[in-house]
C-alpha positions as CSV (number, residue, x, y, z in Angstrom):
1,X,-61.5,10.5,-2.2
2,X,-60.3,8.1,0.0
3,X,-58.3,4.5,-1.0
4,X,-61.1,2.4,0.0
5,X,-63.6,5.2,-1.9
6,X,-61.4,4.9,-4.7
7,X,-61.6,1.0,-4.9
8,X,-65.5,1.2,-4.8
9,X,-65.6,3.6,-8.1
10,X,-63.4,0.9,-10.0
11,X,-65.5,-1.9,-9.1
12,X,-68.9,0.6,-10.4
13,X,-67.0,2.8,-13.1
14,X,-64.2,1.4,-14.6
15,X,-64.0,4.5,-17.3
16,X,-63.9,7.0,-14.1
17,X,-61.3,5.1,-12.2
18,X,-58.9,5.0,-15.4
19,X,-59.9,8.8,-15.4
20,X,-59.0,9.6,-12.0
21,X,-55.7,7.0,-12.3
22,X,-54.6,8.7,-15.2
23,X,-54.9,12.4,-13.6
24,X,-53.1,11.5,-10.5
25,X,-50.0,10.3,-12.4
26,X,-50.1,13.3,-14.1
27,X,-49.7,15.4,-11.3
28,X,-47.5,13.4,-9.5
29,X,-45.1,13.3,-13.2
30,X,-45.3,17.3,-12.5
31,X,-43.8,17.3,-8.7
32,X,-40.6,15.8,-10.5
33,X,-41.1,12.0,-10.5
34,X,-39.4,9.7,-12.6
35,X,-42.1,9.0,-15.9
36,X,-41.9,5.4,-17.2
37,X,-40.3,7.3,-20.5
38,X,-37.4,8.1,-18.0
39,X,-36.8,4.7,-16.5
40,X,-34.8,1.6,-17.6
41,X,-34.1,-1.4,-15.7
42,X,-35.5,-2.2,-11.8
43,X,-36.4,2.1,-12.5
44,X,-32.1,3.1,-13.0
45,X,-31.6,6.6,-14.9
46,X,-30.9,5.5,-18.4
47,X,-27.1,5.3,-19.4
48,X,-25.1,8.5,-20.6
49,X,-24.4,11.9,-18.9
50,X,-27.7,13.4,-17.4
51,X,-25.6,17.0,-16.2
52,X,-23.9,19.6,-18.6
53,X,-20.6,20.3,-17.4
54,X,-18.7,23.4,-17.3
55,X,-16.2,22.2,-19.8
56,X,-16.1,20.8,-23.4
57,X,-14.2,17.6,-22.0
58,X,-16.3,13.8,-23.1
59,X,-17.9,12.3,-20.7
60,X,-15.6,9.3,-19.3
61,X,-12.6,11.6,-19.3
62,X,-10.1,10.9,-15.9
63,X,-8.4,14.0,-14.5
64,X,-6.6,15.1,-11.4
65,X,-7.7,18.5,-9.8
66,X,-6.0,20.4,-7.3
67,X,-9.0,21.0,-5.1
68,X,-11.1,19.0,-2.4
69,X,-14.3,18.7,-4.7
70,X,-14.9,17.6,-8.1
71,X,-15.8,20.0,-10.3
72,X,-19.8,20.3,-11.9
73,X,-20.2,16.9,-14.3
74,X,-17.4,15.7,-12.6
75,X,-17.7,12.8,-9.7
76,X,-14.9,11.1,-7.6
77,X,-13.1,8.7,-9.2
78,X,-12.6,5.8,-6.6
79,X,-10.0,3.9,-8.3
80,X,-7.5,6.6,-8.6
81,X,-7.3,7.0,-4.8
82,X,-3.9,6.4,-3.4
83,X,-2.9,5.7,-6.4
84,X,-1.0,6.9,-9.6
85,X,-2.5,6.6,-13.4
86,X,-0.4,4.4,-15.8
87,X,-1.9,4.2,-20.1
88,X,-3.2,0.4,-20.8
89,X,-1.5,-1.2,-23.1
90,X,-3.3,-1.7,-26.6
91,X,-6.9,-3.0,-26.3
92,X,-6.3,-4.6,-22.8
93,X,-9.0,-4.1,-20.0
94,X,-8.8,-0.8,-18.1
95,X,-9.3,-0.5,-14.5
96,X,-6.9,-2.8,-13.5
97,X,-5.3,-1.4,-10.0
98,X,-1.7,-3.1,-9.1
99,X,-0.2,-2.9,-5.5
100,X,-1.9,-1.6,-2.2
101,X,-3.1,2.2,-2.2
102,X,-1.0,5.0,-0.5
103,X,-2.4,6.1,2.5
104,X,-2.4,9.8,3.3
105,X,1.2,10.7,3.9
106,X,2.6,7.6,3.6
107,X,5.9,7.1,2.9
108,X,6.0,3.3,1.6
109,X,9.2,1.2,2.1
110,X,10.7,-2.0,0.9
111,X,13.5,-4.3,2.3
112,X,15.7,-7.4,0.8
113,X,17.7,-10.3,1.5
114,X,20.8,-10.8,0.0
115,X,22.4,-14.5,-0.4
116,X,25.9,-15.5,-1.6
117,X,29.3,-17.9,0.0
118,X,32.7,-17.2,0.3
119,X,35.1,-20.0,-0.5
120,X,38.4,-20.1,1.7
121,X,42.0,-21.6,0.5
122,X,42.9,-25.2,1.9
123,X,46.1,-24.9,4.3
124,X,48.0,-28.5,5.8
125,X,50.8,-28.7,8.4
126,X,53.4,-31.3,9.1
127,X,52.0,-33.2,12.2
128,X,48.6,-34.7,13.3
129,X,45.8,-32.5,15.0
130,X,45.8,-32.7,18.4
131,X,43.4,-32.5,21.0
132,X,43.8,-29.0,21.7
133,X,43.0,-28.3,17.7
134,X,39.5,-26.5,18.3
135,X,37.3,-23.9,17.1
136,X,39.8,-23.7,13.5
137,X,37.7,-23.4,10.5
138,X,37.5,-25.8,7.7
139,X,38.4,-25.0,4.5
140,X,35.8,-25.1,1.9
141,X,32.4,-22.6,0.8
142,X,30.5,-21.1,3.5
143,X,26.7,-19.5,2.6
144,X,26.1,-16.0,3.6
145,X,23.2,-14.2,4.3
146,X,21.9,-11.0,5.3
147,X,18.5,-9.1,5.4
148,X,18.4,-5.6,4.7
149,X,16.0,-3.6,6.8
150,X,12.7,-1.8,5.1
151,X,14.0,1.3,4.1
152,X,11.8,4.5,2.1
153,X,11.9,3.6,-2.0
154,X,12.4,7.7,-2.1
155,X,9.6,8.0,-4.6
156,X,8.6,11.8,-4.8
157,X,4.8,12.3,-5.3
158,X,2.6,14.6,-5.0
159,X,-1.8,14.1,-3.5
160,X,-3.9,15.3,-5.9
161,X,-8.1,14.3,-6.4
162,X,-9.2,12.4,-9.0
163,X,-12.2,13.2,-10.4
164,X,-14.2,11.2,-13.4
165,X,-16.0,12.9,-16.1
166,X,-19.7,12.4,-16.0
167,X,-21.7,15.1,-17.8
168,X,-22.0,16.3,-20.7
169,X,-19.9,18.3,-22.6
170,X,-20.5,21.8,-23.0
171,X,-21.0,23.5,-26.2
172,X,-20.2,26.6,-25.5
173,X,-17.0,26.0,-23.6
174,X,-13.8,25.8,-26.6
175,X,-12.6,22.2,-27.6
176,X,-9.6,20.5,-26.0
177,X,-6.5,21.6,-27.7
178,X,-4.7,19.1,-30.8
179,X,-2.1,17.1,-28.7
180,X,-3.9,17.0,-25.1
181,X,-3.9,13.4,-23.5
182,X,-6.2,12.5,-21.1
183,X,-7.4,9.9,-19.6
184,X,-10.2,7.9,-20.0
185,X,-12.7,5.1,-17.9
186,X,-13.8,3.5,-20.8
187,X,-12.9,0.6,-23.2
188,X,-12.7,2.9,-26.7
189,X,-11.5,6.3,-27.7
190,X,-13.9,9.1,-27.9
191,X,-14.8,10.8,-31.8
192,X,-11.8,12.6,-32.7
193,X,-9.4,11.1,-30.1
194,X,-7.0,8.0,-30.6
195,X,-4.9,6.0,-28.8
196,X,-0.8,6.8,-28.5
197,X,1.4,4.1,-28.8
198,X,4.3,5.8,-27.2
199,X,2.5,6.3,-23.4
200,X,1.9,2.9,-23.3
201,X,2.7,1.0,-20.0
202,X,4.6,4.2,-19.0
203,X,5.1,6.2,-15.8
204,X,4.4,10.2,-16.9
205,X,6.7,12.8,-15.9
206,X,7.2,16.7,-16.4
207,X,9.0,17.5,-19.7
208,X,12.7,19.3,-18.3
209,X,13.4,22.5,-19.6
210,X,14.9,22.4,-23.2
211,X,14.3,18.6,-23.6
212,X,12.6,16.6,-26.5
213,X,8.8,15.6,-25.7
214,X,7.8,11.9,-26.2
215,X,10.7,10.1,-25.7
216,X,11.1,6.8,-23.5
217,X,13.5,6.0,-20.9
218,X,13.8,2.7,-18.8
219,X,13.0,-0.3,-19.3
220,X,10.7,-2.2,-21.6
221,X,6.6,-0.7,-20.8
222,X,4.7,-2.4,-18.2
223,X,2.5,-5.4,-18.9
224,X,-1.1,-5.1,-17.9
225,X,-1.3,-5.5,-13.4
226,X,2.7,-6.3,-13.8
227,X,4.6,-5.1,-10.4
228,X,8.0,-4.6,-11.9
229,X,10.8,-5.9,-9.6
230,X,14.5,-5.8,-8.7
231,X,17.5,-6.6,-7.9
232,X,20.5,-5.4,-5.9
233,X,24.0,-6.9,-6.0
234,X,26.5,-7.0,-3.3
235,X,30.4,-7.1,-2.3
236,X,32.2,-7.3,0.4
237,X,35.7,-8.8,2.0
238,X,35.8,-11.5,5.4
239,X,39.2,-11.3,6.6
240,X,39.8,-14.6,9.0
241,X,41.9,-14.2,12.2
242,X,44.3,-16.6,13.1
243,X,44.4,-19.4,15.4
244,X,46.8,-21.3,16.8
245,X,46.7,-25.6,16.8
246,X,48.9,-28.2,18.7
247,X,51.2,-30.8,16.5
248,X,52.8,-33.9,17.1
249,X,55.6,-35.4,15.0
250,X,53.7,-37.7,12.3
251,X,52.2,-37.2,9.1
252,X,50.5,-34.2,7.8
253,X,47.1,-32.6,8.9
254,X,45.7,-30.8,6.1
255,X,41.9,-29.1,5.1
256,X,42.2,-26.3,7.4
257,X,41.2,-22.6,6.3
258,X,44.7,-20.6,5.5
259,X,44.2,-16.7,7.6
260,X,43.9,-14.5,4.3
261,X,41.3,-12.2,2.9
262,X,38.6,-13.6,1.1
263,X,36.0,-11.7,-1.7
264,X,32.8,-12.6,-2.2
265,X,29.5,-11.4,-4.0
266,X,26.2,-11.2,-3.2
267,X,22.8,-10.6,-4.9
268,X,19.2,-9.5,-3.5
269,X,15.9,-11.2,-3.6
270,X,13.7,-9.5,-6.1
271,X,11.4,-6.4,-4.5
272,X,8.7,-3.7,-6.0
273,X,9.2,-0.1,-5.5
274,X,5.5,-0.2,-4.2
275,X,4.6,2.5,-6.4
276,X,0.7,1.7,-6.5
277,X,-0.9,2.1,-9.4
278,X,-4.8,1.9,-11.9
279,X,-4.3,1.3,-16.0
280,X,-6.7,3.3,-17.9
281,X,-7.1,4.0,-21.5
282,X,-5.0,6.8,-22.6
283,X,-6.4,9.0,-25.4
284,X,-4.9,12.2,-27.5
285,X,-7.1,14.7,-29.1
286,X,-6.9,15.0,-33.0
């Protein structure tokens, strides 16, 4: 029946176009198109995991993999790329992402400047300055400056793919062990995981052989998006050279620089380490 046929029977048989409606969504339902059962919102797949992974992991879990592809149930997790995974603090928002990603390979570096003054000692002579008294210093403070050039923070890492967990978990796969942390895209704790306190705001790294696992080192955690900075501090010595000036009998000449040695110390601008990061909730199984 054609479209314009098919307009003609509603018009004459309502009961027989509803009919004939009705059996062509059926058999359109059967060639595997959405139902209105299966749609939400402007016809979107309904929230929740739709695939069963091969794993027991929940669904919202964040892992790295060594491999080019995420696994089944698993999808790539965009935040994570070029950057490394830090635990949110408390019940702040995840997601945040601080500093600009790593490219592939890349090697980032930082520089500084550093600022201080070096005061010299006050030296007179018996006599007047002359005209031939030029290019002696003054005695008094004198700023100095210098600019360090961008140089590699020597941050060892390591390119792995991040993958987020989107199906559902698998029955028949054995549960997460007590203790595992994992990571998590999502604003709450799974059932039967909580929340350290410990990890918060914390780089991760390796346990060393024979050492004590959970202890902190450093300073105080990060804050949520903070780019933690520092400083550098510097020393060094000027040693003047001498220089000779003309004098005429008179009265004394003084506030010239003496020729000595002369300290000073310096300190840096602030800088990141440029270690990019993403905060996400950090869960441990029960």
């Amino acid at each position: 029946m054609s479209i314009a046929q098919l307009s003609v029977a509603r018009r004459q048989r309502g009961a027989l176009a509803v009919s004939f409606a009705a059996l062509l969504l059926s058999g359109c339902a059967s060639e595997g198109a959405i139902s209105d059962d299966d749609r939400s919102d402007a016809g979107a797949l309904p929230p929740g995991p739709r695939i069963q992974s091969q794993d027991s992991l929940p669904a919202g879990a964040v892992s790295y993999f060594n491999r080019r592809t995420c696994p089944v149930g698993w999808e790539p997790f965009a935040l994570g790329v070029g950057r490394t995974v830090v635990p949110s603090i408390g019940g702040d928002p995840v997601g945040n992402p601080q500093g600009e990603p790593l490219a592939d390979s890349e090697e980032r570096v930082h520089g500084h400047t550093l600022s201080g003054s070096v005061s010299t000692s006050s030296v007179s002579y018996i006599g007047i300055a002359g005209e031939a008294n030029h290019g002696v210093a003054r005695a008094g403070s004198y700023a100095v400056s210098l600019t360090a050039s961008p140089a590699p923070s020597g941050l060892p890492y390591l390119q792995l793919l991040t993958c987020r967990k989107t199906g559902a978990p698998n029955p028949q796969k054995a549960p997460p062990p007590s203790g595992m942390l994992l990571f998590f895209s999502a604003s709450a704790c799974p059932p039967g995981w909580v929340q350290p306190v410990s990890s918060q705001g914390r780089f991760l790294v390796g346990l060393p052989d024979g050492a004590k696992s959970g202890l902190s080192f450093g300073g105080p955690s990060l804050t949520s998006t903070e780019s933690r900075l520092h400083r550098h501090s510097g020393s060094g010595q000027i040693r003047t050279s001498s220089h000779g000036i003309a004098l005429a009998s008179g009265s004394g000449a003084g506030g010239y620089a003496k020729d000595d040695g002369y300290a000073y110390q310096m300190m840096s601008s602030e800088g990141a380490t440029g270690l990019p990061y993403v905060q996400l909730l950090q869960c441990q199984k029960q």
